[in-house]
Rosetta silent file (secondary structure, phi, psi, omega in degrees, C-alpha in Angstrom):
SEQUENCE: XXXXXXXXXXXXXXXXXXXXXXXXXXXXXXXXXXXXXXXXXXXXXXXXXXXXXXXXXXXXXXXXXXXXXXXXXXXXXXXXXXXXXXXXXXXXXXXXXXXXXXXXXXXXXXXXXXXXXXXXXXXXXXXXXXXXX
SCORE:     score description
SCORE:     0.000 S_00000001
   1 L     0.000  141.133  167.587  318.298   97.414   87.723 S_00000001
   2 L   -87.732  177.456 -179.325  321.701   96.375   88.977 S_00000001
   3 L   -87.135   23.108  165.668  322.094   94.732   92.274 S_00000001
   4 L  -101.809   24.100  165.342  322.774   97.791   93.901 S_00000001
   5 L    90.393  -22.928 -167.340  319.450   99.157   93.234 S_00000001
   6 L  -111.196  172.067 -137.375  320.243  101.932   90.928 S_00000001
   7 L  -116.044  149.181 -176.656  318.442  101.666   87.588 S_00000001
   8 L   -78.252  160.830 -164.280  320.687  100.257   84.276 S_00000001
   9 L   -89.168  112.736  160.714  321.650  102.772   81.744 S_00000001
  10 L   -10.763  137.123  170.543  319.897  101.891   78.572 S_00000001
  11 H   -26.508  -50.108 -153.073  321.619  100.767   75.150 S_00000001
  12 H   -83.786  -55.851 -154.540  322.137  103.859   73.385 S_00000001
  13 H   -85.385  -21.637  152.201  323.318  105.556   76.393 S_00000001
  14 H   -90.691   22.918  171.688  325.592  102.911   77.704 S_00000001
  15 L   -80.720  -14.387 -177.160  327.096  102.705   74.412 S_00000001
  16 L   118.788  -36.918 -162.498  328.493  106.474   74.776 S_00000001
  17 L   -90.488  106.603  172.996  325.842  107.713   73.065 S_00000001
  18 L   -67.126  134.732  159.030  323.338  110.181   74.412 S_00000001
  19 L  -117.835  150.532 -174.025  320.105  111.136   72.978 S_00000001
  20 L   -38.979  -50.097  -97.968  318.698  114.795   72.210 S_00000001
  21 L   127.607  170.466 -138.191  315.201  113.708   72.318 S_00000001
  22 L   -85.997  152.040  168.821  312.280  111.229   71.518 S_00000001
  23 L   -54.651  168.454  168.898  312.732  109.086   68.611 S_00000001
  24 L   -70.935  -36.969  176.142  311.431  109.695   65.313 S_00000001
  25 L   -96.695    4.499  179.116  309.480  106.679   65.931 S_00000001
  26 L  -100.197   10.287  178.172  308.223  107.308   69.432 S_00000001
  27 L   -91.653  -97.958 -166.840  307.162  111.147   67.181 S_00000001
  28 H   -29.794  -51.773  175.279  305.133  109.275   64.540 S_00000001
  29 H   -39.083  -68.109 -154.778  303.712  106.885   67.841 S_00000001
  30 H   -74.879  -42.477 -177.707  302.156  110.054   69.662 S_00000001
  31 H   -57.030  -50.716 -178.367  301.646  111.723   66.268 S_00000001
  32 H   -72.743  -68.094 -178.305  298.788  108.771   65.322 S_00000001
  33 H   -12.269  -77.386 -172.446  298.044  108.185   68.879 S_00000001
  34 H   -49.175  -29.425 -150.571  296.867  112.265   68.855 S_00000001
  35 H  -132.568  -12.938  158.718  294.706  111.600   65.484 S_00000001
  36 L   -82.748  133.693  144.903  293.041  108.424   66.621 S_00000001
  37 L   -20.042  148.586 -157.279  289.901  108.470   68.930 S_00000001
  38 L   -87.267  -35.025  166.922  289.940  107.635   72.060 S_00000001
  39 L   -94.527 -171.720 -164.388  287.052  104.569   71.317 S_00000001
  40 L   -59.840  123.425 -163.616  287.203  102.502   68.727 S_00000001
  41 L   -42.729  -40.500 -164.199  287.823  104.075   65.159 S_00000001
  42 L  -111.908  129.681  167.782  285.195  102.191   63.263 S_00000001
  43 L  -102.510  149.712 -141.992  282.180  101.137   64.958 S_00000001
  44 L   -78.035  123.871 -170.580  281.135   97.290   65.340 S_00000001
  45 L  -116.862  157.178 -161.043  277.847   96.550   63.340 S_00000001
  46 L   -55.679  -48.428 -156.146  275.417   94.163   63.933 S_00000001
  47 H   -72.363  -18.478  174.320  275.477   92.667   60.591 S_00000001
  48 H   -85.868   -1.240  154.665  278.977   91.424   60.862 S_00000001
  49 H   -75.996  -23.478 -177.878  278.524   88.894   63.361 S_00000001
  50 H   -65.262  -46.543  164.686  275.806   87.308   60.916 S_00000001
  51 H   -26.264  -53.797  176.538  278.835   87.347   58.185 S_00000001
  52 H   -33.098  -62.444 -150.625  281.152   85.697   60.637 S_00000001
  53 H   -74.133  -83.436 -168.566  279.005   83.560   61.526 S_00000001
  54 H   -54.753  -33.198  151.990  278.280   82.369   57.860 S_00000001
  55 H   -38.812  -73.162  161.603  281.997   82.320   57.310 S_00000001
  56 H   -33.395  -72.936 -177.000  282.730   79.922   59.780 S_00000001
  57 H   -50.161  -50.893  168.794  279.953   77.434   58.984 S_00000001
  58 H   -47.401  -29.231 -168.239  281.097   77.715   55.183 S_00000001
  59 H   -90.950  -42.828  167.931  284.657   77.225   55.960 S_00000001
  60 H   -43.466  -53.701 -174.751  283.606   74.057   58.881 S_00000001
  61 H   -45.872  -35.946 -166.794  281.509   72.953   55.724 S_00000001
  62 H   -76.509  -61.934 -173.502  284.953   73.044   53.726 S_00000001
  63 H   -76.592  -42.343 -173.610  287.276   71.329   55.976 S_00000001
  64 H   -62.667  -58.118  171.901  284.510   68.104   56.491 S_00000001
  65 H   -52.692  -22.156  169.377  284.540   67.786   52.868 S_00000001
  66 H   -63.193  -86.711  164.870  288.136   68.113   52.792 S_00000001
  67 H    -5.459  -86.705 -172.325  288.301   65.749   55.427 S_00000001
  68 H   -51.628   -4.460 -171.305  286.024   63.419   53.764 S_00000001
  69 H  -108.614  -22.486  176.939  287.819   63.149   50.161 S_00000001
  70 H   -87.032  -10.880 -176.864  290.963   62.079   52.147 S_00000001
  71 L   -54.098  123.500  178.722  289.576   59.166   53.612 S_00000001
  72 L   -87.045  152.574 -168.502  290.369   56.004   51.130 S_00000001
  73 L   -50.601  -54.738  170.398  287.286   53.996   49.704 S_00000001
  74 L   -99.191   28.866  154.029  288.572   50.784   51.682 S_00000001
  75 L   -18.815   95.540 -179.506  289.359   52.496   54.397 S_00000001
  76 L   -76.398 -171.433 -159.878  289.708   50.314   57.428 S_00000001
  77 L   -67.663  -29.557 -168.043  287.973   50.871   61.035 S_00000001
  78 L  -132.422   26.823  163.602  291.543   52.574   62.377 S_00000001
  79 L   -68.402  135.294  177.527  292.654   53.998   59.277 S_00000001
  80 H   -49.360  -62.877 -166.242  293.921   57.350   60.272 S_00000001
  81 H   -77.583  -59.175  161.767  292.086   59.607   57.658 S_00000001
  82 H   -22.715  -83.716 -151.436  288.632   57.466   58.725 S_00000001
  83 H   -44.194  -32.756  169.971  289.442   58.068   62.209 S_00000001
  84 H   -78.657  -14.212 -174.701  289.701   62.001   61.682 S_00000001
  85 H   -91.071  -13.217  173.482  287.072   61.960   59.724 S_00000001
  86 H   -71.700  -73.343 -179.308  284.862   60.331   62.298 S_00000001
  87 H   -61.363  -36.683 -177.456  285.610   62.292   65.104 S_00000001
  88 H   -39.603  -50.587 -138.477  285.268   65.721   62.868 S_00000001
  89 H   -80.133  -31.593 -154.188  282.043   64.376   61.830 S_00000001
  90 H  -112.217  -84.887 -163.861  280.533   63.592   65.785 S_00000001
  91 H   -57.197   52.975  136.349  281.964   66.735   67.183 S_00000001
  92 H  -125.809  -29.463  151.392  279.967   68.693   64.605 S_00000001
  93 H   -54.628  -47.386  166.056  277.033   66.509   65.502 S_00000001
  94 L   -92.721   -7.252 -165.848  277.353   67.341   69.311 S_00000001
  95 L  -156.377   98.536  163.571  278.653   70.838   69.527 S_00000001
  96 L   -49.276  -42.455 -164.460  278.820   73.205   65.660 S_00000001
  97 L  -123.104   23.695  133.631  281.213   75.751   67.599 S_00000001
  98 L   -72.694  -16.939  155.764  283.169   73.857   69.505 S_00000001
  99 H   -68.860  -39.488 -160.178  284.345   72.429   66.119 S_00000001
 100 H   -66.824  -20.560 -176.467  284.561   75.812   64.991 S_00000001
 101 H  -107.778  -21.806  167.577  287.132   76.894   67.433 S_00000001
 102 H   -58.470  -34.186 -165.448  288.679   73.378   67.427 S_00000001
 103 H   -75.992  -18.432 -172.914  289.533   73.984   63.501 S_00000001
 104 H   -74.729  -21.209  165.809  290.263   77.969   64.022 S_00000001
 105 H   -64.585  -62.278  170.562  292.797   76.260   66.658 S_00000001
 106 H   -42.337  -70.160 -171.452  294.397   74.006   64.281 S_00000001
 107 H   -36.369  -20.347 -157.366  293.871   76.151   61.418 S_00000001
 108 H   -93.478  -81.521 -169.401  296.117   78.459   64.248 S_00000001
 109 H   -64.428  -21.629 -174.898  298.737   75.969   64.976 S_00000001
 110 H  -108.928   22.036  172.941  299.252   74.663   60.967 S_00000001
 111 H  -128.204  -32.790 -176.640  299.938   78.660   59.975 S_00000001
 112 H   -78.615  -31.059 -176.196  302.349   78.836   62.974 S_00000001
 113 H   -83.980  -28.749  160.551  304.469   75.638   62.150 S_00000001
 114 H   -43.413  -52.968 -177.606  304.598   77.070   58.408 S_00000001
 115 H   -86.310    0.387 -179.012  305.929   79.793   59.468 S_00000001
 116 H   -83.192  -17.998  167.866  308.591   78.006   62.361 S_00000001
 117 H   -57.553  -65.795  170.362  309.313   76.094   58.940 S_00000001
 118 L   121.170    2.771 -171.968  310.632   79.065   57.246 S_00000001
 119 L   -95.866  103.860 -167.751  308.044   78.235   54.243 S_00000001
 120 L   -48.686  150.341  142.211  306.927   81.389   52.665 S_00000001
 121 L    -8.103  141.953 -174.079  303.921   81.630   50.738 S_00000001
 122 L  -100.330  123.696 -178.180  303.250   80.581   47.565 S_00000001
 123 L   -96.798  157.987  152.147  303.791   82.934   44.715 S_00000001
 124 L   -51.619 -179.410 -179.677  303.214   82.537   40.958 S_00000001
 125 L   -87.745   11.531 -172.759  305.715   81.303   38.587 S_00000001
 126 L  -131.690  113.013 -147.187  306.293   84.928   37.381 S_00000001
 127 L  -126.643  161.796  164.171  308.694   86.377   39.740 S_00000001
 128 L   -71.429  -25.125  160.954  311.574   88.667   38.316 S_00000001
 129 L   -81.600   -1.844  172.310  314.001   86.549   39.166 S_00000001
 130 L   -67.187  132.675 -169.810  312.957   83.602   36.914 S_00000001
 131 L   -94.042  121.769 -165.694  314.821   83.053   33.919 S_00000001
 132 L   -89.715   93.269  178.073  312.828   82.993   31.010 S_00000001
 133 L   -26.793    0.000    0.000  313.427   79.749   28.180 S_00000001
């Protein structure tokens, strides 16, 4: 709105340009929209929270050992890689899924700074643009 209350004209149209009619991509919106169900498409089965579930713990299971291999052999008392490995180890000892959601938080936060990084994924080495010896 400007600050006289009457409502701004949208991009297209205060560019000159008027449009006929709904977008192609607000067509294709209402076109799935009309062909989905109104509840959910697929419905949520029992057995996949036990999966989840077994996911998680395998993947918690994953990260301590991770954890645990960086730690060095003379580690001292306030060596960093101890110290994470310590706390990891005691929060899985008082609370399993409050670890679970601390590492799905990290695990959150170290896929978001990858991507504020700009650092793509890692492909093979056989890309089309690679020049061949």
């Amino acid at each position: 709105m400007t600050d006289s209350g009457t409502p701004r004209a949208s991009g297209a149209k205060a560019a000159g340009r008027g449009t006929a009619g709904p977008s192609p991509l607000s067509e294709l919106l209402a076109h799935i929209a009309a062909q989905t169900p109104s509840g959910a498409a697929y419905p949520e089965l029992p057995e996949m929270d036990y999966f989840r579930q077994a996911c998680a713990r395998s993947g918690t299971a994953r990260l301590l050992r991770h954890s645990r291999a960086q730690v060095p052999a003379n580690a001292g008392p306030l060596n960093s890689s101890n110290l994470v490995h310590r706390s990891l180890s005691l929060m899985r000892e008082q609370s399993p899924a409050y670890l679970q959601h601390f590492l799905a938080y990290l695990d959150a936060l170290s896929w978001m700074d990858q991507l504020d990084r700009g650092a793509a994924p890692k492909k093979s080495g056989r890309g089309k643009g690679r020049a061949t010896p």
